[in-house]
C-alpha positions in Angstrom: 9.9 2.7 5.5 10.8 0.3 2.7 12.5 -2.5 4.3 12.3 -5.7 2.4 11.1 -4.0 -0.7 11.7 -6.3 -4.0 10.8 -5.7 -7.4 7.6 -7.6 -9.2 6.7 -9.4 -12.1 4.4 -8.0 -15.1 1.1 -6.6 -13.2 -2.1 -7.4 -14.9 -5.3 -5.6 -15.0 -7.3 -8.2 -13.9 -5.4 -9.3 -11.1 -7.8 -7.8 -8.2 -8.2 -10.3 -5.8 -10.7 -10.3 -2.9 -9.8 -11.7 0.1 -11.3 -14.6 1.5 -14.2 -14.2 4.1 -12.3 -14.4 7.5 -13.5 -13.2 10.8 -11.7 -9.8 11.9 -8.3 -9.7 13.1 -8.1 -9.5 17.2 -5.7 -7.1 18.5 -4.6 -8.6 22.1 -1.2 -7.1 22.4 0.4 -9.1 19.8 1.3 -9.0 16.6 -1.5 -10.0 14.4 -1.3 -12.3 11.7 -2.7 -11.6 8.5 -4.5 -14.0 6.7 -2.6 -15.3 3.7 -3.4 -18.5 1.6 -0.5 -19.3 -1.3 -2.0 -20.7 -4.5 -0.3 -22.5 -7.4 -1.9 -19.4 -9.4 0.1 -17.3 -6.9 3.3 -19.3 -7.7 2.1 -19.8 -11.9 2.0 -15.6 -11.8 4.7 -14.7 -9.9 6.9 -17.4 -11.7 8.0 -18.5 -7.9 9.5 -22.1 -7.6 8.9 -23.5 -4.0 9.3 -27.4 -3.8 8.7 -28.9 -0.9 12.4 -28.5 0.6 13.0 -25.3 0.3 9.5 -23.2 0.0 9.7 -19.6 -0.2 9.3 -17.2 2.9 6.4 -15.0 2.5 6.5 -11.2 4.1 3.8 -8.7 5.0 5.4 -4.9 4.8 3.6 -1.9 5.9 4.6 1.5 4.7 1.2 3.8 5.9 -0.8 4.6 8.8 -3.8 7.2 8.8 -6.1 8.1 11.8 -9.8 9.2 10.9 -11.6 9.8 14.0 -11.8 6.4 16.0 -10.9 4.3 12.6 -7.3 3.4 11.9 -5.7 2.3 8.2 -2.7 1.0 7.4 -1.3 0.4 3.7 1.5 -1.8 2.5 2.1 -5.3 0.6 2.4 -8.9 0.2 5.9 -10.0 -1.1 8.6 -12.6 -1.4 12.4 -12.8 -1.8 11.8 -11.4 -5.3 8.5 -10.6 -6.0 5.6 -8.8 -4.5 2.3 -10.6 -5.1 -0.5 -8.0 -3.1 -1.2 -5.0 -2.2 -3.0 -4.4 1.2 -5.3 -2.3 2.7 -6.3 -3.1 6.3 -9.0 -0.5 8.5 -10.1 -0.8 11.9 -13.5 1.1 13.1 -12.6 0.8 16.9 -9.4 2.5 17.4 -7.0 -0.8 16.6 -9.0 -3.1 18.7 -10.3 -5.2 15.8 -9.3 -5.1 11.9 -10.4 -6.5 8.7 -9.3 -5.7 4.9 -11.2 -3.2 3.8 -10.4 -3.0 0.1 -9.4 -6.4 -2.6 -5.8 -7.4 -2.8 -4.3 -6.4 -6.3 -1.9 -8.7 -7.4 1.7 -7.5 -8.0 1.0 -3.9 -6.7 2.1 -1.9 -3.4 0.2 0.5 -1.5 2.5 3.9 -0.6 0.9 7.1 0.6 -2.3 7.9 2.7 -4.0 11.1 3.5 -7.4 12.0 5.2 -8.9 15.6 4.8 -11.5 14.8 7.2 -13.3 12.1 8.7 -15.4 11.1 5.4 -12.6 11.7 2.5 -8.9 9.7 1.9 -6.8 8.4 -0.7 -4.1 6.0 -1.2 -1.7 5.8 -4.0 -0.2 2.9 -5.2 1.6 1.5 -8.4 1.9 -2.1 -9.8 5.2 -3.4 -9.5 7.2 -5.0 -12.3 10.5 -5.2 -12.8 10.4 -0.8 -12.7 6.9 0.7 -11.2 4.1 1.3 -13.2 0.7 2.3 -14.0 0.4 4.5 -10.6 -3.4 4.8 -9.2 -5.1 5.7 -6.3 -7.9 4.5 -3.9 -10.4 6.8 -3.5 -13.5 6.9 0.0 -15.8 9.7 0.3 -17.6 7.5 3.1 -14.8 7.6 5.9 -12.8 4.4 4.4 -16.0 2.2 4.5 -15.7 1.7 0.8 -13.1 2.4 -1.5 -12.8 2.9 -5.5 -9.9 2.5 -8.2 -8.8 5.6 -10.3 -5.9 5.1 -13.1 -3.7 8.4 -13.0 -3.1 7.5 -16.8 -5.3 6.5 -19.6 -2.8 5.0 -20.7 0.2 2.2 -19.6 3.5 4.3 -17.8 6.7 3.6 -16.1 6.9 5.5 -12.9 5.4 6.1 -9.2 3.8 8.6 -7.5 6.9 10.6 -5.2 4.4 12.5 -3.1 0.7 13.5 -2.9 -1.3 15.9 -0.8 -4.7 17.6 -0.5 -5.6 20.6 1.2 -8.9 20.1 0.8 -11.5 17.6 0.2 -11.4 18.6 -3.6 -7.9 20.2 -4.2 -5.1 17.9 -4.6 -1.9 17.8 -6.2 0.9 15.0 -6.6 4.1 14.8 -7.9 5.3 11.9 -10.4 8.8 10.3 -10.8 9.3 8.7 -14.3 12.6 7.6 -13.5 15.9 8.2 -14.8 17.4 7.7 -18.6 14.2 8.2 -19.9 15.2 11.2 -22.4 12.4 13.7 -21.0 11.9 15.7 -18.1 11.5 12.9 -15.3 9.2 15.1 -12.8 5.6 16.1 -13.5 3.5 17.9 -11.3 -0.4 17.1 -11.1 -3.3 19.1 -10.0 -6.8 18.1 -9.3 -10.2 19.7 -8.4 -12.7 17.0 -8.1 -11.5 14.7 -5.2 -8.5 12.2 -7.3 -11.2 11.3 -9.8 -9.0 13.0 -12.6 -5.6 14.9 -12.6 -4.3 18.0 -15.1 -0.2 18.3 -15.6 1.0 21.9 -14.9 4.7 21.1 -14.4 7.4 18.9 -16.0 11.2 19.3 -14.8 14.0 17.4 -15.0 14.7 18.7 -11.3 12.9 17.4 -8.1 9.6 19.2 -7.6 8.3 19.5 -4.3 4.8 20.5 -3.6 4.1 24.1 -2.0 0.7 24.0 -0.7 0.6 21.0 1.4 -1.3 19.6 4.1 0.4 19.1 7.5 1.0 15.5 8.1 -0.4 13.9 10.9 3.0 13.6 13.0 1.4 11.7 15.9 1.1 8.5 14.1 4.3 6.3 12.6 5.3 2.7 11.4 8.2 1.2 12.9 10.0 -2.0 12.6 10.2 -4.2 15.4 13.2 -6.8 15.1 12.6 -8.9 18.2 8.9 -9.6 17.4 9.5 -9.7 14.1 6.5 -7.3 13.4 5.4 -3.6 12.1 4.2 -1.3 15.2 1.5 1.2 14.5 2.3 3.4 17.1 0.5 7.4 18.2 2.6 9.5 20.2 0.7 10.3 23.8 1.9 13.0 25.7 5.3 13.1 23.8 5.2 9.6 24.5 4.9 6.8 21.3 2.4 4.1 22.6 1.5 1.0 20.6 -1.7 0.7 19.0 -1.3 -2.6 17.0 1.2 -5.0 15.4 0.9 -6.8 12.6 3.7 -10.1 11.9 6.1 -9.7 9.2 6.3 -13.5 8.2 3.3 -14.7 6.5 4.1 -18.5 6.7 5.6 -19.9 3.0 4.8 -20.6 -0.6 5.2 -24.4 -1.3 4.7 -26.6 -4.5 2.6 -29.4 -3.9 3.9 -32.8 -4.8 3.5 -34.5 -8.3 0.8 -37.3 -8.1 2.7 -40.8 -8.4 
């Protein structure tokens, strides 16, 4: 589910943006739009040239959907032609009806994965994105997605992303890691942790794929798709071997635009 998936400019630390205060998104059958304001910061960091004649196109992908109960979250990114600018997290507490970001944008990273154990504990992974992927974290709840907190996989900078990730219990997880190819060691490494995500052990490096063993069964009754006549992502649960909607979000976020030069 990586359509419209473009590589990103040097991520920063700092770049964590909140989003601005706006009233909850309104599900009423069609695609929402996400709020999305572009900055000359936005344009300065991404190196993005937009004059007025021909602004650049701005696109909201979504790669993640996860049920907890009644609450709903879906995971993706903010991105250009060429660069992606946020990641997103978005959570709804009545079933799709309503939905409102539920953790800060970080600029020039994309959200992947996303598992619940239960109805209080979840984590999404995510890298920054620059020109390979990099610096892989995750987002950690304990509290049901109501608040979320950033964990670093490494101490230290690394080229790569997380391939998969899965816990079979609210304390037992394990993840695999893709350094990418030519880099003149074993590109696979697989990861083990016992306290929740907050820190991860290596017991396996390969230069073959490695796919983890003791998994949890993914939720099957939930999926993303790609709508091309609305020009939208569909959140959709299957219902009696049915797939039903539950919300849509727009894919085009409106444009990136320089503002004129004072005369």
């Amino acid at each position: 589910m990586r359509i419209l998936r473009h590589l990103a400019v040097i991520f920063v630390a700092t770049g964590i943006l909140f989003p601005q205060e706006e009233p909850p998104l309104q599900n009423t059958g069609k695609p929402m739009l996400l709020p999305f304001r572009c900055t000359e910061e936005d344009m300065q960091w991404a190196g993005l040239s937009c004059p007025a004649e021909e602004p650049c196109p701005i696109y909201l992908e979504l790669t993640a959907v996860e049920a907890a109960g009644n609450r709903l979250f879906t995971a993706g990114n903010i991105h250009s032609q060429t660069v992606t600018l946020h990641s997103v997290l978005l959570g709804s507490d009545d079933s799709g009806l309503t939905w409102r970001e539920v953790h800060p944008r970080i600029r020039g990273a994309g959200l992947d994965h996303m598992q619940f154990t239960d109805l209080a504990n979840g984590w999404v992974s995510g890298e920054a994105l620059s020109p390979l992927p990099q610096d892989p974290f995750l987002l950690l709840t304990s509290d049901g997605g109501s608040t979320w907190r950033q964990r670093p996989l490494f101490p230290e900078p690394r080229v790569g992303q997380i391939r998969q990730i899965s816990f079979i219990s609210k304390n037992d997880g394990s993840l695999v890691f893709d350094r990418g190819a030519g880099t003149g060691e074993e590109r696979y490494e697989l990861y083990q942790s016992r306290d929740a995500g907050e820190s991860w052990n290596i017991v396996e490096a390969n230069n073959q794929p490695i796919r983890l063993k003791n998994t949890a069964p993914p939720d099957a009754t939930w999926r993303i798709q790609a709508e091309a006549k609305s020009q939208s992502f569909r959140l959709e649960h299957e219902e009696a071997g049915r797939w039903a909607a539950a919300a849509s979000f727009a894919v085009n976020l409106g444009f990136c635009k320089s503002q004129p030069e004072p005369q």
